[in-house]
C-alpha positions as CSV (number, residue, x, y, z in Angstrom):
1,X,87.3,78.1,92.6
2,X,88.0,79.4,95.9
3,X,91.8,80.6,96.6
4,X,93.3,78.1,99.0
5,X,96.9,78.5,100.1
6,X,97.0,75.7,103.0
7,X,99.5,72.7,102.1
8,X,100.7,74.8,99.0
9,X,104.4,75.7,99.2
10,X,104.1,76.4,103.0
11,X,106.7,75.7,105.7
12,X,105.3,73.9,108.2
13,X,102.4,75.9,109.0
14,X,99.3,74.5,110.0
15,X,100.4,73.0,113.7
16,X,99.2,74.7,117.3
17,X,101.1,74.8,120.0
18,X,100.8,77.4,123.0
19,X,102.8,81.0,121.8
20,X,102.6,84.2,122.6
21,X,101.4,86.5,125.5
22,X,98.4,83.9,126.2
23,X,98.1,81.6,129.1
24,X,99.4,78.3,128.5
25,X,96.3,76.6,127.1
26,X,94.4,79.7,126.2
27,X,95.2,79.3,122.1
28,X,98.0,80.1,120.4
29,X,100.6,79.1,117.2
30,X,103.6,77.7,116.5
31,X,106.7,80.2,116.0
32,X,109.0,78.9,112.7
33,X,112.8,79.2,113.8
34,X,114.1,82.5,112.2
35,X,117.5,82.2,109.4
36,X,121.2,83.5,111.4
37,X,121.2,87.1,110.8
38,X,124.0,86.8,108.7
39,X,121.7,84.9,105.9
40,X,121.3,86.8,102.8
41,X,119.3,89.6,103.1
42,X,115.8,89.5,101.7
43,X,115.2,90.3,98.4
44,X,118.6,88.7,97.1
45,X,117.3,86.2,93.9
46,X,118.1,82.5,94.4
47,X,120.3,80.9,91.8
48,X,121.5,77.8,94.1
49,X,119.4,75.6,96.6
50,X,120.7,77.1,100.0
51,X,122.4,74.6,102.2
52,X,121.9,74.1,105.7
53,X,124.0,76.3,107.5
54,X,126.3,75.2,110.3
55,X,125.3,77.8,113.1
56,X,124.2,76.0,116.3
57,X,122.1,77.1,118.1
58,X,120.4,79.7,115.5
59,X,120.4,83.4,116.6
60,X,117.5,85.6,115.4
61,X,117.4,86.9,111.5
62,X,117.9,89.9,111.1
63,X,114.1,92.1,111.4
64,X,113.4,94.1,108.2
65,X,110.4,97.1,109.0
66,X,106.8,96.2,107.9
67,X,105.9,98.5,105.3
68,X,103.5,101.1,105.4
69,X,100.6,99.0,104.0
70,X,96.7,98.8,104.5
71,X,97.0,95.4,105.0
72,X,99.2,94.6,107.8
73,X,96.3,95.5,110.0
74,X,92.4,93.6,109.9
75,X,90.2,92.4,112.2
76,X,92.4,91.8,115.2
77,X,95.7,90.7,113.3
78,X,98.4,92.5,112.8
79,X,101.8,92.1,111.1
80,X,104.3,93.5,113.5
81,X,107.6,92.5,111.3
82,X,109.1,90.5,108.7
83,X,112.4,88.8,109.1
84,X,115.1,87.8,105.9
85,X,114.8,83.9,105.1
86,X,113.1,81.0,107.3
87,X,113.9,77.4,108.4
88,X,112.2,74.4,106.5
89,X,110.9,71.2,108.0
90,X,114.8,70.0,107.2
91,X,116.1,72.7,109.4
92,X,117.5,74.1,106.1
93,X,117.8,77.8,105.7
94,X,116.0,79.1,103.0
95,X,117.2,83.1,102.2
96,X,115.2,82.6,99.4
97,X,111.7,82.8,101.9
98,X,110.6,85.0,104.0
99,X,108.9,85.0,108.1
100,X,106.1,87.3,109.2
101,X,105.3,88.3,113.1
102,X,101.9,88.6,113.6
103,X,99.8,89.4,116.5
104,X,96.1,88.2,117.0
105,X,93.9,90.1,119.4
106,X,90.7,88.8,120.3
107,X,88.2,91.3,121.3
108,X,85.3,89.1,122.4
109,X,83.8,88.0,125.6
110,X,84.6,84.3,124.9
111,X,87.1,82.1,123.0
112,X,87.1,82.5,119.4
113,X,89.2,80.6,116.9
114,X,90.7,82.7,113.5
115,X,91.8,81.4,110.5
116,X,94.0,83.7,108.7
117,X,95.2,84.1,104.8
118,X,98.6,85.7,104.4
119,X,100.6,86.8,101.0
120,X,103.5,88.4,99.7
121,X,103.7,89.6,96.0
122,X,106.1,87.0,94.3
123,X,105.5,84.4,97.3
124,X,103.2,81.4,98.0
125,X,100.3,82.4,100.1
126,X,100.2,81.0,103.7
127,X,97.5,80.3,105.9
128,X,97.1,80.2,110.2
129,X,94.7,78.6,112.3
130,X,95.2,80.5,115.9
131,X,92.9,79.6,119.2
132,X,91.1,79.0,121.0
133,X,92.6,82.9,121.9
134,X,91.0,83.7,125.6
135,X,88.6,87.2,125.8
136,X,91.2,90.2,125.5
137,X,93.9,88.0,125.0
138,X,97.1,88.4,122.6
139,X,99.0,85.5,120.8
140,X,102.0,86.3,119.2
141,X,103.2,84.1,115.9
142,X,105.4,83.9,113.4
143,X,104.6,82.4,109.7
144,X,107.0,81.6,106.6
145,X,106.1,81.9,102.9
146,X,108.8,80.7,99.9
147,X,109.2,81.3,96.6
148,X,111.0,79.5,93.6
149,X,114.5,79.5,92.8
150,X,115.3,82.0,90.2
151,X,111.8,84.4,90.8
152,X,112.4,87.7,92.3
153,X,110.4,88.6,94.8
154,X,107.8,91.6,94.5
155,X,108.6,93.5,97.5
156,X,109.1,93.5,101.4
157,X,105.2,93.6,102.1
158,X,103.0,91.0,103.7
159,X,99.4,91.3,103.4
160,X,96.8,90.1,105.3
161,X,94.2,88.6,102.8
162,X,91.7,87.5,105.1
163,X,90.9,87.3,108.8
164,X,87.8,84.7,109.7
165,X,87.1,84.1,113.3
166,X,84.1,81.2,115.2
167,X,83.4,80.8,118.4
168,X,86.4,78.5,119.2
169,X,82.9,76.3,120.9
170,X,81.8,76.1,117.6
171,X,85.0,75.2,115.6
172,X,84.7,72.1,113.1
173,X,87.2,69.2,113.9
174,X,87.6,66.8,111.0
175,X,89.9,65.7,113.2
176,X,91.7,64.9,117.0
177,X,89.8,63.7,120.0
178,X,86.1,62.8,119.6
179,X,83.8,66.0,120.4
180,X,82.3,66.2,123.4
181,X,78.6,65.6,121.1
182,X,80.2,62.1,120.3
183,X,80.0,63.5,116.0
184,X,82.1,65.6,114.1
185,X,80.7,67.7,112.0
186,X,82.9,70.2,109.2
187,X,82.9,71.7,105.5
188,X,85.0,70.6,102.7
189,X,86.9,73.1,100.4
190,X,83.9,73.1,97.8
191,X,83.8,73.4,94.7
192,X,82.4,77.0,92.0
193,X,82.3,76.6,88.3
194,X,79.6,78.8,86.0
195,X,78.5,80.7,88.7
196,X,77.3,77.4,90.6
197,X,78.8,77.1,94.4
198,X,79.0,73.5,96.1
199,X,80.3,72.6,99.4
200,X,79.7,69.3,101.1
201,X,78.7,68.8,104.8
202,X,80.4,65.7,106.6
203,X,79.4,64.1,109.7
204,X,80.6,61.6,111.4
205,X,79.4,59.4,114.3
206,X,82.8,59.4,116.3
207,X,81.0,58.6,119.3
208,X,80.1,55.0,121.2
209,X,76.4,55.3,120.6
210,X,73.9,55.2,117.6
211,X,73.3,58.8,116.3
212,X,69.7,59.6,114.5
213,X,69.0,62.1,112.2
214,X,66.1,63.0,110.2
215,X,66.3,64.7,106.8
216,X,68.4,67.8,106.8
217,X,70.7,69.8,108.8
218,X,69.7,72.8,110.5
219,X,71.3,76.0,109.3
220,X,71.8,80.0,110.1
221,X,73.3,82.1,107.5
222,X,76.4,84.2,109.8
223,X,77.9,87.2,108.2
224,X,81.0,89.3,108.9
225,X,80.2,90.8,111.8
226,X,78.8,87.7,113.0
227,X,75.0,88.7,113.1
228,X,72.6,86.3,111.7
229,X,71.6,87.4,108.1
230,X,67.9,87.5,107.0
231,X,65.7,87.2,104.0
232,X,67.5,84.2,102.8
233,X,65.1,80.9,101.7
234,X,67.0,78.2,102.6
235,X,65.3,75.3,100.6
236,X,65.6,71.5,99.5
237,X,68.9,71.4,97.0
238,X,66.8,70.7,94.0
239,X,65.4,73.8,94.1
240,X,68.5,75.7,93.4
241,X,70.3,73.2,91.0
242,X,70.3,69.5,89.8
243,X,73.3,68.3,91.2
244,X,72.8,64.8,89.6
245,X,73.7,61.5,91.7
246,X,70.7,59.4,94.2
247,X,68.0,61.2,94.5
248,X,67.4,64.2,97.7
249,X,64.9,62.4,99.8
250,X,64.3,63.6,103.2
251,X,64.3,60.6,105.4
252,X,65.5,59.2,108.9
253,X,68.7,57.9,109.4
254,X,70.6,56.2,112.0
255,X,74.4,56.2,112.0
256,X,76.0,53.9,114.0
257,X,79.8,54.6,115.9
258,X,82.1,54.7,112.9
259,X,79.5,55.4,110.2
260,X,79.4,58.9,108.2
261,X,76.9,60.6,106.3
262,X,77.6,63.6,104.0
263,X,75.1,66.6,102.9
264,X,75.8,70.0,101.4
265,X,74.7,73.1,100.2
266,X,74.4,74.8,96.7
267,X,74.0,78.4,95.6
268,X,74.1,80.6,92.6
269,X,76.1,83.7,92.4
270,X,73.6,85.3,90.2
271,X,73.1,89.4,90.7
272,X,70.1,90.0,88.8
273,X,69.9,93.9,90.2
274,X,71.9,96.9,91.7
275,X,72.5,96.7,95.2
276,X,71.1,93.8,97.8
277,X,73.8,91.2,97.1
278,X,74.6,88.5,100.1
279,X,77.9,87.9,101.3
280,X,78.3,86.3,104.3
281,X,81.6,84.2,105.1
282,X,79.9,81.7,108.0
283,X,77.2,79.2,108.7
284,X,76.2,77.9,111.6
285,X,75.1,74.1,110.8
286,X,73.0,71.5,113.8
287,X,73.0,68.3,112.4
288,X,70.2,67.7,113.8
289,X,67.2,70.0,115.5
290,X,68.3,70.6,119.1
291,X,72.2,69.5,118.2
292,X,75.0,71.9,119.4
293,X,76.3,74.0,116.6
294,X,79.0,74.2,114.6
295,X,80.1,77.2,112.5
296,X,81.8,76.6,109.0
297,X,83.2,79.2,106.4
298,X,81.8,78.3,102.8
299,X,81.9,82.2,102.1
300,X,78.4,82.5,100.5
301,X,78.2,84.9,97.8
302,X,75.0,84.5,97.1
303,X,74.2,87.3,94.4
304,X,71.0,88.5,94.6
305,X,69.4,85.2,94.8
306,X,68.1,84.6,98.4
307,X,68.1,81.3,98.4
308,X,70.3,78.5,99.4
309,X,70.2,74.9,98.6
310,X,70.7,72.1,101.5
311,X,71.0,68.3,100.8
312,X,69.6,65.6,102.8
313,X,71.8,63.3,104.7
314,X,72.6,60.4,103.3
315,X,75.1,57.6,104.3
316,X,78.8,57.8,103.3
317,X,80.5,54.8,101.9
C-alpha cells in the first residue's frame, strides 16, 4: 500500500490560501499560528493534554535551527525552520507538536502545482498541496505534525519525503468550481497487494451539456523529470490482470450533466532482470482523444514489465 499521510493526525493542513512572497493569487498555503514562545520547549514528553493557553494575541514560538539534514532540501522545497509546539483547529496549544517553515521555489516557465510529503521521526507525517506558484516565484508556508501523549519524539529534524509537482493547468479537481472542460477528471489513492498495483480513474460530467466518450482514456506515462517515458505498452486491463467485476468492453458512452464514469489502470511490479526498471511518479490522462489533459500521480513502479493495463469507461452508480 502506498504511504499516505493526508487527514492522518494532521493539524489543519490541507487548505490554500494566498502566503508567502507570491502575488496575491499566484499560489500559495496557509500558515498554522505558531505556540507563545514561552510554550514548552520541543522535545519535552507529554504526560497531560495541554490546555489552551490564555495569551491573546499569540506572539511567535520560539524558532529552533533546522538540522544539518539531506532532506530539508528537494526539488524546489526547502525547510527553512522548525518552531516548539503548534495551534490545533481548537486554537489549543499543543507543545507536544511541532511547525515546519518551508519554502517552495518554482523554477519553471509556467504555473506548476506541488504536493509535498513531510515527516519527523516520532511524528505523524504531514502533507502540502501549494499552487498554482507563478514562474520564479517563492511561497513561503508553515506546516504542523503531532505526536501522541506519552511518545518521545525522535529528534528536531523534518524531512522532506517527497516533492511531486504538474502543471498547475493540468491539476486534477475532485473538487470546487466546475473546470473550464465542463468534467472533472482525477485518481483515487489505489490500492497494491502481491505485487499487483490498481488505481481508479474518475470522471465526472460537471458540466451543462452531454459528454461522449468512446472506450478508453488516453494516456502518457510522465516521469520525474517530467519527460514523457517510452517503451511502455499500454494495453486493454485484461491483459495485465483479471481484475474480476463486468466485463472490459470498449464501447461508446454518453454521460449526461451529473453522471460519472470510472476507469483505471493496473500494473505489476515484477523485475524479471538487472537494470531497466520503470518508475515514473505521473500520468497524463485525456478522457477522451483531443480532450485537455490532466496529470495524476499513481507512482508507477512498473518493474521490468513494460506494460500497463487501462480499463474502459464505464458508468458509475
Amino acid at each position: 500500500m502506498r504511504r499516505s499521510f493526508a487527514g492522518a493526525g494532521v493539524l489543519a493542513l490541507l487548505a490554500l490560501a494566498g502566503c508567502g512572497t507570491a502575488e496575491p493569487g499566484a499560489g500559495g498555503v496557509r500558515a498554522e499560528s505558531l505556540c507563545p514562545s514561552k510554550a514548552p520547549r520541543y522535545g519535552e514528553i507529554p504526560h497531560d493534554r495541554p490546555t489552551a493557553t490564555a495569551d491573546a494575541p499569540r506572539p511567535p514560538g520560539t524558532p529552533t535551527p533546522v538540522p544539518s539534514s539531506t532532506g530539508t532540501v528537494r526539488d524546489g522545497v526547502r525547510i527553512t525552520r522548525t518552531y516548539a509546539g503548534a495551534i490545533d483547529e481548537e486554537g489549543v496549544c499543543r507543545s507536544s507538536s511541532l511547525t515546519a517553515e518551508f519554502e517552495v521555489t518554482n523554477p519553471a516557465a509556467h504555473d506548476m502545482t506541488y504536493t509535498v510529503l513531510f515527516d519527523a521521526t516520532g511524528y505523524t507525517g504531514a502533507s502540502r498541496v501549494v499552487g498554482p506558484v507563478g514562474p520564479g516565484k517563492t511561497v513561503r508556508g508553515r506546516v504542523a505534525m503531532s505526536r501522541g501523549y506519552g511518545d518521545t519524539a525522535g529528534g528536531t529534524s523534518v524531512s522532506l519525503l517527497s516533492v511531486r509537482s504538474i502543471p498547475s493547468a493540468e491539476a486534477p479537481a475532485p473538487g470546487g468550481p466546475c473546470p473550464a472542460s465542463g468534467v472533472r477528471v482525477y485518481a483515487d489513492e489505489g490500492d497494491a497487494a502481491m505485487g499487483l498495483r490498481v488505481v481508479g480513474l474518475h470522471l465526472e460530467n460537471c458540466g451543462k451539456e452531454p459528454y461522449a466518450v468512446d472506450g478508453r482514456p488516453e494516456l502518457e506515462i510522465i516521469d520525474a523529470e517530467h519527460e514523457r517515458v517510452e517503451g511502455v505498452k499500454i494495453l486493454p486491463s485484461a491483459e495485465v490482470a483479471q481484475l474480476g467485476g463486468p466485463p472490459d468492453v470498449a464501447r461508446p458512452l454518453t454521460l449526461q450533466p451529473g453522471e460519472r464514469a470510472l476507469s483505471g489502470i493496473v500494473w505489476r511490479n515484477t523485475v524479471q532482470a538487472v537494470g531497466g526498471a520503470v518508475n515514473a511518479p505521473y500520468l497524463r490522462v485525456r478522457a477522451r482523444a483531443g480532450a485537455a489533459p490532466v496529470t495524476v500521480t499513481p507512482e508507477l513502479d512498473l518493474g521490468t514489465t513494460g506494460r500497463l493495463g487501462v480499463e474502459a469507461w464505464r458508468k458509475q452508480g
